[in-house]
DRENLUMKE-839051 format. One record per residue: residue number from 1; residue in three letters; x negated, y negated, z of N, C-alpha, C, O in turn. Coordinates in steps of 0.001 Angstrom, whole numbers. Atoms other than C-alpha are relative to their C-alpha. Layout:
! DRENLUMKE-839051
<atom drenza="NUM" mardo="ALA" n_xx="X" n_yy="Y" n_zz="Z" ca_xx="X" ca_yy="Y" ca_zz="Z" c_xx="X" c_yy="Y" c_zz="Z" o_xx="X" o_yy="Y" o_zz="Z"/>
...
END
This chain:
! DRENLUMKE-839051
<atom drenza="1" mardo="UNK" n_xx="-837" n_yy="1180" n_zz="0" ca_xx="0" ca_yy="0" ca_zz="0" c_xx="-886" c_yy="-1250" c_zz="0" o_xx="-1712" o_yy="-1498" o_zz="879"/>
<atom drenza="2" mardo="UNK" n_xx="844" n_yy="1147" n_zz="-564" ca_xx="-1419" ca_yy="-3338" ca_zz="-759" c_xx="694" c_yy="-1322" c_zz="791" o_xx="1912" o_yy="-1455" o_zz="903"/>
<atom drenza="3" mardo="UNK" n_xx="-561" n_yy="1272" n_zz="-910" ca_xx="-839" ca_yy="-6576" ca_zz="1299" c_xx="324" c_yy="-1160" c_zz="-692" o_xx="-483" o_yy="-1584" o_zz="-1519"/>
<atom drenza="4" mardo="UNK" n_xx="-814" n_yy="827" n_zz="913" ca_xx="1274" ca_yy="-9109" ca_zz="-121" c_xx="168" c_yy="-1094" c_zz="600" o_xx="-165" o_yy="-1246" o_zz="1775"/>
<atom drenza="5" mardo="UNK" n_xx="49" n_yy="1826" n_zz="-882" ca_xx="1859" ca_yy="-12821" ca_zz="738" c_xx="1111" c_yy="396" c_zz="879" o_xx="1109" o_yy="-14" o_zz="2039"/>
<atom drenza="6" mardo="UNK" n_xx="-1373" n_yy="28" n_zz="-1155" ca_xx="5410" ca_yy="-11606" ca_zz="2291" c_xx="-787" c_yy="298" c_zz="1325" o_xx="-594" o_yy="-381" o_zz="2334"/>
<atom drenza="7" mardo="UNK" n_xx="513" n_yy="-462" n_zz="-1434" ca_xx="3120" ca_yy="-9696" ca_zz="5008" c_xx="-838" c_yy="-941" c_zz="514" o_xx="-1115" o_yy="-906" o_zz="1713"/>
<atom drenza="8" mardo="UNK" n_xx="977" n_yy="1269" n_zz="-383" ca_xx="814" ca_yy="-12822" ca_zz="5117" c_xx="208" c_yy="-933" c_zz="679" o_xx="-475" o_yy="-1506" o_zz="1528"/>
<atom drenza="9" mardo="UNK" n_xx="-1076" n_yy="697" n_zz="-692" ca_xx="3973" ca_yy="-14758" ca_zz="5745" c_xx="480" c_yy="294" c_zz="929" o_xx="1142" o_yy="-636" o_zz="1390"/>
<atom drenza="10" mardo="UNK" n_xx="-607" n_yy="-614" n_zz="-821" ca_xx="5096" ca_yy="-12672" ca_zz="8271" c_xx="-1080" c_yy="342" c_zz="1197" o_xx="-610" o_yy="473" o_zz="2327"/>
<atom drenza="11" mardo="UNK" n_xx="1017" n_yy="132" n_zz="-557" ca_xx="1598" ca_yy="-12312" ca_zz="9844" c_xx="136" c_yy="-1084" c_zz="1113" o_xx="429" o_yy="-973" o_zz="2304"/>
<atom drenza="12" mardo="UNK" n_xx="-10" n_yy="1414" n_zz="-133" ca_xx="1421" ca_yy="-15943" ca_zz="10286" c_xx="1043" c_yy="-873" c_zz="753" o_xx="794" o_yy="-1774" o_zz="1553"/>
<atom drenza="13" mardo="UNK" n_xx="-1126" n_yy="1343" n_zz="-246" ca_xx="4936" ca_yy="-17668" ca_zz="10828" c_xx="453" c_yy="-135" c_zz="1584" o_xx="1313" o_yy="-835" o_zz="2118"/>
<atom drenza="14" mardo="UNK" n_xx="-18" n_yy="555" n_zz="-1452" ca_xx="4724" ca_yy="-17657" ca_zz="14247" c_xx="-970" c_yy="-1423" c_zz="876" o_xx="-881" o_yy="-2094" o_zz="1904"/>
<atom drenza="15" mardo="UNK" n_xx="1350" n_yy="1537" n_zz="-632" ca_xx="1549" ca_yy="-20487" ca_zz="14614" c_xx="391" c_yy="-1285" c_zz="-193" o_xx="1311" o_yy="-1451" o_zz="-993"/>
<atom drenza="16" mardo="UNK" n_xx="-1089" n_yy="1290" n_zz="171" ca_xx="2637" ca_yy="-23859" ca_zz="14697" c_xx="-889" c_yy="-658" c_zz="-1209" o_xx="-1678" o_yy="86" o_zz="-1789"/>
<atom drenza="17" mardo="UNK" n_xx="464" n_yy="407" n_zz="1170" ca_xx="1420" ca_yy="-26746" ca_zz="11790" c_xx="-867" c_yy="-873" c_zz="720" o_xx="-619" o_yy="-2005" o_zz="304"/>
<atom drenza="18" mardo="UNK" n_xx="552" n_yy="1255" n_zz="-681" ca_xx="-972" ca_yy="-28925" ca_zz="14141" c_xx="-1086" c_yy="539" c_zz="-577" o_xx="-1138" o_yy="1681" o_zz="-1034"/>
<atom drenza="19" mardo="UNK" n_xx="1520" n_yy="-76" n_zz="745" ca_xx="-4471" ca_yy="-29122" ca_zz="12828" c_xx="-889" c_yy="1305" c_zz="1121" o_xx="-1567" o_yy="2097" o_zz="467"/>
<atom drenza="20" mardo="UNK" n_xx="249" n_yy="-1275" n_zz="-970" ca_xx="-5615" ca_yy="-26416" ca_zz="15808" c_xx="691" c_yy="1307" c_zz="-632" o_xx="125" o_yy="2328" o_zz="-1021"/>
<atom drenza="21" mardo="UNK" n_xx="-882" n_yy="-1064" n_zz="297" ca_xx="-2632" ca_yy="-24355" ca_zz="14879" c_xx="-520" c_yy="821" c_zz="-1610" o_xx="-706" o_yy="2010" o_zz="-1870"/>
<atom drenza="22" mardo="UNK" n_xx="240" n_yy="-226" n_zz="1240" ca_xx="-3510" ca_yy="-24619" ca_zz="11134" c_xx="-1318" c_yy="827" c_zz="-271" o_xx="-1432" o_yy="1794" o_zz="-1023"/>
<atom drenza="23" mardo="UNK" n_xx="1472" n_yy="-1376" n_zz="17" ca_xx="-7389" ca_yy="-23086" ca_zz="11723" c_xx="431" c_yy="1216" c_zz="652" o_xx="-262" o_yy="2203" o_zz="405"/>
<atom drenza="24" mardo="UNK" n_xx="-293" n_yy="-1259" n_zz="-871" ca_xx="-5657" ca_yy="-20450" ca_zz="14038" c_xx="623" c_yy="820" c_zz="-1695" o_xx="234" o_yy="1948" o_zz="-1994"/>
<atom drenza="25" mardo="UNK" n_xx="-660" n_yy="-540" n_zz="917" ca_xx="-3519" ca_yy="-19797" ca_zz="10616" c_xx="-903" c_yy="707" c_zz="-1180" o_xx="-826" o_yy="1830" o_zz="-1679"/>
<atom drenza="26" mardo="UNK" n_xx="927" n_yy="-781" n_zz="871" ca_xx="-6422" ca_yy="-19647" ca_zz="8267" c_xx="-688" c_yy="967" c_zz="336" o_xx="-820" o_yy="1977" o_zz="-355"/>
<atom drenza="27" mardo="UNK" n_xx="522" n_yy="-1110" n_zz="-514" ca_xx="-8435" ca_yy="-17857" ca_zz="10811" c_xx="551" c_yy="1637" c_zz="-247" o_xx="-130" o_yy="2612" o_zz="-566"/>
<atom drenza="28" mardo="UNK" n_xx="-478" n_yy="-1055" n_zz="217" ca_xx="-6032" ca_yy="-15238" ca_zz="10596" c_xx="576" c_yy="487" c_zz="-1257" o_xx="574" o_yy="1702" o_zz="-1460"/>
<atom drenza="29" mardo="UNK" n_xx="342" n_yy="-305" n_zz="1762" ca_xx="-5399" ca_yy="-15098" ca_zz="6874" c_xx="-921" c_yy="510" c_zz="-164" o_xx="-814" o_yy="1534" o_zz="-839"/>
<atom drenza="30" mardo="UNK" n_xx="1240" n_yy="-754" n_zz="625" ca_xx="-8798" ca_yy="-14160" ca_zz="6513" c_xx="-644" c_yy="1344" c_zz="457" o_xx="-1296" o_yy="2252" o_zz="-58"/>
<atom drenza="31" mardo="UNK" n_xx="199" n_yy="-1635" n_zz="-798" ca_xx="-9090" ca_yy="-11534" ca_zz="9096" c_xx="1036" c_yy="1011" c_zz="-630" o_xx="677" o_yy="2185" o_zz="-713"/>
<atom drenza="32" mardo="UNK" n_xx="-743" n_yy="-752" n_zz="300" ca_xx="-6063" ca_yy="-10124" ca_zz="7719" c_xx="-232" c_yy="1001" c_zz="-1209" o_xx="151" o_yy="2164" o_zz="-1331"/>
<atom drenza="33" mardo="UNK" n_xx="362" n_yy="-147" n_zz="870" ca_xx="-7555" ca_yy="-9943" ca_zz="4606" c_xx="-1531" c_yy="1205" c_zz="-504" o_xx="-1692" o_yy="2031" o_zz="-1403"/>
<atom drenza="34" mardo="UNK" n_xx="1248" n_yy="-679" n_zz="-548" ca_xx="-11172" ca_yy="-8556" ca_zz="5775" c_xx="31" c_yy="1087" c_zz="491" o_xx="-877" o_yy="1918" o_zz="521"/>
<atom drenza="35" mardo="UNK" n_xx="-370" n_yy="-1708" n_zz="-918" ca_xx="-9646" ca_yy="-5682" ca_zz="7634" c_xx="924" c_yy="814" c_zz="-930" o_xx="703" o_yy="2025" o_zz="-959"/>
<atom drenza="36" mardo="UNK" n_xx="-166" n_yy="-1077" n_zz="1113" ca_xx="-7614" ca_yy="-4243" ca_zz="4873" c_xx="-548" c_yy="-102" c_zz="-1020" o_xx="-280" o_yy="822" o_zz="-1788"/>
<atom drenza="37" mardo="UNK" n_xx="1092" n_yy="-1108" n_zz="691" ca_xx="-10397" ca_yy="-4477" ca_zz="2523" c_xx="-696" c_yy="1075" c_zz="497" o_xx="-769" o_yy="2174" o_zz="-52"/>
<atom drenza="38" mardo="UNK" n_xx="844" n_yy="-1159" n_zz="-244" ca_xx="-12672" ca_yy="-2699" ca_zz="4756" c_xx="864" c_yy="1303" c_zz="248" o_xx="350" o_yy="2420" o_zz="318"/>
<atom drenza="39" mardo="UNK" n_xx="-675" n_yy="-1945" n_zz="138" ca_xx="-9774" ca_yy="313" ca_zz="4993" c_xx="438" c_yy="495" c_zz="-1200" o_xx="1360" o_yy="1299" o_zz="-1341"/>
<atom drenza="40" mardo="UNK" n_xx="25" n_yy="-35" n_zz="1690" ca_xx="-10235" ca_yy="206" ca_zz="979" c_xx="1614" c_yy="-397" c_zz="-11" o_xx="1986" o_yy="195" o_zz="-1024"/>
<atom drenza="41" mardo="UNK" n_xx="-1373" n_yy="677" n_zz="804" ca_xx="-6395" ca_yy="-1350" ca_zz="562" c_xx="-640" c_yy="-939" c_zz="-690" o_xx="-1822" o_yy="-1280" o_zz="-646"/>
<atom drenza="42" mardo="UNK" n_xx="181" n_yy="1216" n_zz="1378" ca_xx="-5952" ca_yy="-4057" ca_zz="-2417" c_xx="1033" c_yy="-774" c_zz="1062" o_xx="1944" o_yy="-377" o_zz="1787"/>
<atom drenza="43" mardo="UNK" n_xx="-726" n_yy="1164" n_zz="-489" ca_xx="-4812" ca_yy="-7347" ca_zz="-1148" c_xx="200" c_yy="-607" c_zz="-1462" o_xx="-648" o_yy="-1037" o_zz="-2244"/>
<atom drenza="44" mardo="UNK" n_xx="-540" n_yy="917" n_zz="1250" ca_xx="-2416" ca_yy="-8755" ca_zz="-4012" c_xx="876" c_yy="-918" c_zz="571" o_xx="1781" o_yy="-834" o_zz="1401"/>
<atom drenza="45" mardo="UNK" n_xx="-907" n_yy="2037" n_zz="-642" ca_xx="-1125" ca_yy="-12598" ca_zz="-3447" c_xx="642" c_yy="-144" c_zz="-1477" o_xx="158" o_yy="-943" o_zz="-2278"/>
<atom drenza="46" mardo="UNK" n_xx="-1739" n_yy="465" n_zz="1130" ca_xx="2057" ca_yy="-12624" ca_zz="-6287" c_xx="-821" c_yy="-2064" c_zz="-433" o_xx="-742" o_yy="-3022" o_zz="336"/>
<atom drenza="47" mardo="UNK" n_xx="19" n_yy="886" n_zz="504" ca_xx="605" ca_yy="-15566" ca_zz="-8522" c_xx="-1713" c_yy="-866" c_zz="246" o_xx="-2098" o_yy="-2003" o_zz="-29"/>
<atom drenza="48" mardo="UNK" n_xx="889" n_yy="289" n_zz="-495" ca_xx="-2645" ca_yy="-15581" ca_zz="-7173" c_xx="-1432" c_yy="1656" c_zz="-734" o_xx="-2506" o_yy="1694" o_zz="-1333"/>
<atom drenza="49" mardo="UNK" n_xx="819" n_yy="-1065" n_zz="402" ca_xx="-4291" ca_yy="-12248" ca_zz="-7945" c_xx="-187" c_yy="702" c_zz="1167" o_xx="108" o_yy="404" o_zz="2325"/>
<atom drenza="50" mardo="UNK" n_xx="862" n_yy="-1327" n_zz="-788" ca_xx="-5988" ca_yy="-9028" ca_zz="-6556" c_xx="-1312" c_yy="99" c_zz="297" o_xx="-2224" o_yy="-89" o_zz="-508"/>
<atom drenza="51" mardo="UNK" n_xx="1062" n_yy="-630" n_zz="-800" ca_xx="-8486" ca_yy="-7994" ca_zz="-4260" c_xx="-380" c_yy="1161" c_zz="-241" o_xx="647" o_yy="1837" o_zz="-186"/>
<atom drenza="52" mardo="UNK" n_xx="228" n_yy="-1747" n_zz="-133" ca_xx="-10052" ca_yy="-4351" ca_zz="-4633" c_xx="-1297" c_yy="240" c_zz="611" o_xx="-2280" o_yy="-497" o_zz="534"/>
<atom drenza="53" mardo="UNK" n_xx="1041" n_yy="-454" n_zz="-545" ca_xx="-12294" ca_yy="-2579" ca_zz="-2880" c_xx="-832" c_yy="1157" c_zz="-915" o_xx="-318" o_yy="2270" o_zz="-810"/>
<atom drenza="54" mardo="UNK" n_xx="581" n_yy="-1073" n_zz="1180" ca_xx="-14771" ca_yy="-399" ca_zz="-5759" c_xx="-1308" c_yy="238" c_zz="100" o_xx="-2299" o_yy="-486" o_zz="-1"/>
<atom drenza="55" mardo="UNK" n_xx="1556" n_yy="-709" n_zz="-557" ca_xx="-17420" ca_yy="2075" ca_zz="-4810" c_xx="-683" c_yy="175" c_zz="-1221" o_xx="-118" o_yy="535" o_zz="-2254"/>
<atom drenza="56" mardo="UNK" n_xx="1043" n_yy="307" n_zz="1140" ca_xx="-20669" ca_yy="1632" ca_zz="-7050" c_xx="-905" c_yy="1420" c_zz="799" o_xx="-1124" o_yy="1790" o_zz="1952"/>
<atom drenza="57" mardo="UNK" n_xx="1157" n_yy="-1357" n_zz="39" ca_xx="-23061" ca_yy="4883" ca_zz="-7695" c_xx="-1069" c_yy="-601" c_zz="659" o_xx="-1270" o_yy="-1815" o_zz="634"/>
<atom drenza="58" mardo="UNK" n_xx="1154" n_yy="269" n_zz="231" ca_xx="-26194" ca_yy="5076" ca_zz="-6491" c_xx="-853" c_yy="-501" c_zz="-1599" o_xx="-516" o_yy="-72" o_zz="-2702"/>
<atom drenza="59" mardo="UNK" n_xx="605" n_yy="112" n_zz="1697" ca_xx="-28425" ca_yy="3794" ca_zz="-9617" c_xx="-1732" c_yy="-588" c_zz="-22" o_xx="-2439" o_yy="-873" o_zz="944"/>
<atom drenza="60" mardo="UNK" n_xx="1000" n_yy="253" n_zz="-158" ca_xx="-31456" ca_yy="2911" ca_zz="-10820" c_xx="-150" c_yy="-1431" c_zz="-465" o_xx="638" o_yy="-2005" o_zz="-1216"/>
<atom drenza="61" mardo="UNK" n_xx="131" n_yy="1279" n_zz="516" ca_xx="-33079" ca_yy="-425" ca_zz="-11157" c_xx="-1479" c_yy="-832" c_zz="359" o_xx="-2283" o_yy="-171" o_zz="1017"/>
<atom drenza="62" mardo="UNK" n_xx="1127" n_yy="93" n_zz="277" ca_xx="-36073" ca_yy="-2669" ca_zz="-11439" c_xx="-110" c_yy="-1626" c_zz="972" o_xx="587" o_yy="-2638" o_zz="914"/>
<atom drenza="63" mardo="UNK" n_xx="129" n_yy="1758" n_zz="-624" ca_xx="-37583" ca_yy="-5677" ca_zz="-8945" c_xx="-794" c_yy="-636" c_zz="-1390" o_xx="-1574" o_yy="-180" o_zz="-2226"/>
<atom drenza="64" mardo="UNK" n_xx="84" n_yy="367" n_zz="915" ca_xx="-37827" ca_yy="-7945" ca_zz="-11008" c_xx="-1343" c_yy="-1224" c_zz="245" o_xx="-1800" o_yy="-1969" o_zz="-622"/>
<atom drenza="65" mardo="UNK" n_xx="1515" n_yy="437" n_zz="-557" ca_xx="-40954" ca_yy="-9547" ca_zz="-9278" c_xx="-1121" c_yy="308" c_zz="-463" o_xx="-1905" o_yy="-555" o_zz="-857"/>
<atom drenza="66" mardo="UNK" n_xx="813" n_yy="-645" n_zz="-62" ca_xx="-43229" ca_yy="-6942" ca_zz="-9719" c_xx="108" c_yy="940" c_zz="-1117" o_xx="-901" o_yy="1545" o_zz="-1476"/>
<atom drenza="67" mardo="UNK" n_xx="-22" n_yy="-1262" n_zz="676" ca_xx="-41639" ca_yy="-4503" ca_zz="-12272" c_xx="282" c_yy="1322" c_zz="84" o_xx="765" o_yy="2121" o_zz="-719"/>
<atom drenza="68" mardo="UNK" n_xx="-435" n_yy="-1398" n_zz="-391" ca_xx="-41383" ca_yy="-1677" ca_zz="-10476" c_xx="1648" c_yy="886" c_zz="223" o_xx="2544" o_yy="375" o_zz="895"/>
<atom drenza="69" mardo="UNK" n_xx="-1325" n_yy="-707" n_zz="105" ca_xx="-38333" ca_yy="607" ca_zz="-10706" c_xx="-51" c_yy="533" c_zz="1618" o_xx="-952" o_yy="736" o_zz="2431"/>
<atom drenza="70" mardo="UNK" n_xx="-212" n_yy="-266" n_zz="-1637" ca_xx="-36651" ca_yy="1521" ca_zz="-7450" c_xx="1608" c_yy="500" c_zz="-315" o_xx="2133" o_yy="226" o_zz="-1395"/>
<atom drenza="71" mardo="UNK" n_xx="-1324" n_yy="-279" n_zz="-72" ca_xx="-33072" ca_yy="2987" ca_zz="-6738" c_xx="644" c_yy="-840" c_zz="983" o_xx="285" o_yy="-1325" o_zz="2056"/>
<atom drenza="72" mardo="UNK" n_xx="-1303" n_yy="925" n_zz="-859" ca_xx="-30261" ca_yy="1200" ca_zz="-5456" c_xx="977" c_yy="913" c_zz="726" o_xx="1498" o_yy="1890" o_zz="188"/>
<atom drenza="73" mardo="UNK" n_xx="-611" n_yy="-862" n_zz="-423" ca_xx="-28406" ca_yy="2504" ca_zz="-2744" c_xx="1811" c_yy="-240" c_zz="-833" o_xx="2244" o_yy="-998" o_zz="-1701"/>
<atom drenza="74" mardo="UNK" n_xx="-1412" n_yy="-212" n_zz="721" ca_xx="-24614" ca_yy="3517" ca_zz="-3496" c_xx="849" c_yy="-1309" c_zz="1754" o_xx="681" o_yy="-1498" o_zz="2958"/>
<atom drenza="75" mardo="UNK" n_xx="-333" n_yy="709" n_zz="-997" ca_xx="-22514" ca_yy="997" ca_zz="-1998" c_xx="1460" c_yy="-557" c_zz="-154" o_xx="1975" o_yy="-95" o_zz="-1172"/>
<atom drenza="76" mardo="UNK" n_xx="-1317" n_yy="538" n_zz="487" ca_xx="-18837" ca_yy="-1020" ca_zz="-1886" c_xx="118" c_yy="-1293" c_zz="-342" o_xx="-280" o_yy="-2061" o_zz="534"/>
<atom drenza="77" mardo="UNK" n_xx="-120" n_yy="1035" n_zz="152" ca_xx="-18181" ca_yy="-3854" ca_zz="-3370" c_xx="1617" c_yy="-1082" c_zz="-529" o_xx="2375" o_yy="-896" o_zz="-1481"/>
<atom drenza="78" mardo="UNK" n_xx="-1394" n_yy="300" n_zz="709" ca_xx="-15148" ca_yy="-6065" ca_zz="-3790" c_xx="148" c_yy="-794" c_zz="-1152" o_xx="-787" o_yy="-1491" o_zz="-1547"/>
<atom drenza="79" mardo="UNK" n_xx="-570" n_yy="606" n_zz="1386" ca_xx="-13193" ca_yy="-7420" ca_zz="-6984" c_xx="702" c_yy="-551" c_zz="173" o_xx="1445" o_yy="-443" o_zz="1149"/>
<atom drenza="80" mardo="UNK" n_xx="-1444" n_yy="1108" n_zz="-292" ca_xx="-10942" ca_yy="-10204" ca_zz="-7690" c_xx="83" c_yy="-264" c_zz="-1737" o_xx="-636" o_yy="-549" o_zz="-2694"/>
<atom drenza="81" mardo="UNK" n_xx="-1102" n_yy="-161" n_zz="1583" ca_xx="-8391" ca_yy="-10005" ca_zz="-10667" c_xx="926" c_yy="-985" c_zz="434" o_xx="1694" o_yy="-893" o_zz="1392"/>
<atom drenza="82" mardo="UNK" n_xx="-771" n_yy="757" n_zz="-83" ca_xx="-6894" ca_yy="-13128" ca_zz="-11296" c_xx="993" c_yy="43" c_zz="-673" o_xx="710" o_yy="307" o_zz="-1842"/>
<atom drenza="83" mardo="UNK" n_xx="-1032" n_yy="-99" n_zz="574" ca_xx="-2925" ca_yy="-13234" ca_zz="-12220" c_xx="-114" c_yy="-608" c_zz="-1359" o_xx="-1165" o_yy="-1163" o_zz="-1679"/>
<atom drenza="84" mardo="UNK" n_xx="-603" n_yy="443" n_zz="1072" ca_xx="-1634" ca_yy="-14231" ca_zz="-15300" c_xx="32" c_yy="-935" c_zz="-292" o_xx="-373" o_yy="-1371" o_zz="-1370"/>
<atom drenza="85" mardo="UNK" n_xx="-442" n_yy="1300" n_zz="326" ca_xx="-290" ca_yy="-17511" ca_zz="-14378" c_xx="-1133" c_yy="-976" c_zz="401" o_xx="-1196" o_yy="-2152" o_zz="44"/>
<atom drenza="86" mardo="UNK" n_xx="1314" n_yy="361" n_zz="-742" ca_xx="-3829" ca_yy="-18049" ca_zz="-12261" c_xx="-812" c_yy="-608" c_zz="-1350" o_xx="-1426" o_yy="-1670" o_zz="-1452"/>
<atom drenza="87" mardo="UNK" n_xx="1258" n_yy="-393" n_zz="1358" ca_xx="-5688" ca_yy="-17254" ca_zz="-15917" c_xx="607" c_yy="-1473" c_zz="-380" o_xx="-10" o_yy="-2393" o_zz="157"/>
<atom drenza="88" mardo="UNK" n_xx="-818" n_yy="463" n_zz="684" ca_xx="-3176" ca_yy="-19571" ca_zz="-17801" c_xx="-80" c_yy="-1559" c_zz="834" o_xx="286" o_yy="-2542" o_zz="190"/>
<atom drenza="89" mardo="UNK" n_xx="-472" n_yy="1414" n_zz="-1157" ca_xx="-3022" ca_yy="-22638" ca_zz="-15104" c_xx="-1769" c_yy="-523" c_zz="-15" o_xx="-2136" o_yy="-1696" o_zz="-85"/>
<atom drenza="90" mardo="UNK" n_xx="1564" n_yy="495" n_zz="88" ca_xx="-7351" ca_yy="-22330" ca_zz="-15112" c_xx="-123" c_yy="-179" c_zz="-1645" o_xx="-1050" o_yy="-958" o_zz="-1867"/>
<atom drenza="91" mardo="UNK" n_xx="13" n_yy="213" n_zz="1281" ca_xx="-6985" ca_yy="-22354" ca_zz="-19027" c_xx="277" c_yy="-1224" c_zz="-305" o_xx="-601" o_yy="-1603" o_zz="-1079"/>
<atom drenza="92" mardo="UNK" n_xx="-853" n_yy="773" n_zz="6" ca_xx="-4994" ca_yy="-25294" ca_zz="-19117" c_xx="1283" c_yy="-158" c_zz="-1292" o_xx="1597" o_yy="-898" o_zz="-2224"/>
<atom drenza="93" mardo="UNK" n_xx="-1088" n_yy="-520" n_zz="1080" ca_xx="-2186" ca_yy="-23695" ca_zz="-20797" c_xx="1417" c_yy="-145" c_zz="1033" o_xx="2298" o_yy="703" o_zz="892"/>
<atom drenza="94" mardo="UNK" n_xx="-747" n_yy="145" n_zz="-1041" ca_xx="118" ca_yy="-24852" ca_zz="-17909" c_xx="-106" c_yy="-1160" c_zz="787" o_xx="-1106" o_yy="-1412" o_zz="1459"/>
<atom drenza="95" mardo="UNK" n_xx="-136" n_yy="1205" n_zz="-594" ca_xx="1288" ca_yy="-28033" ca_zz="-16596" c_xx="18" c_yy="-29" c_zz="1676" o_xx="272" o_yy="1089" o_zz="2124"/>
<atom drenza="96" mardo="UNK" n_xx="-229" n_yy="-81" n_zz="-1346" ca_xx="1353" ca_yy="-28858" ca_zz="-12693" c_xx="1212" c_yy="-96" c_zz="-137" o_xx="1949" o_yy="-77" o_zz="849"/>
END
């Protein structure tokens, strides 16, 4: 299941709008966000885009200092897939 602005909204709508309240709000947006990547869920925000969490092989590769080849460990890394209207609005194919 991924996490959606409704659960973000629903997270949240208890903190009040005072400038204290408002870092308590982001604060917790972002934790919310941080803790179901790290249990590999996708965080999708409706008009905003997706989050994913995508495991990379071990592989090989080269410092680029020195030349020498070395392996890279295998590791997770996250992705962000921007919506439609995201793409379209950074295009400027879309009015405010």
């Amino acid at each position: 299941m991924s996490l959606t602005k409704n659960h973000l909204i629903e997270s949240i709508a208890n903190i009040c709008p005072t400038k204290k309240g408002s870092e308590r709000v982001i604060e917790n947006l972002l934790e919310n966000i941080k803790s179901t990547l790290a249990t590999g869920e996708d965080v999708l925000i409706s008009g905003f885009g997706k989050f994913s969490v995508k495991d990379k092989k071990q592989r090989r590769g080269r410092n680029p200092s020195t030349g020498d080849d070395l392996i890279l460990d295998a590791r997770r890394v996250v992705t962000f897939n921007c919506s439609g209207s995201l793409r379209d609005r950074i295009n400027g194919k879309l009015a405010d």
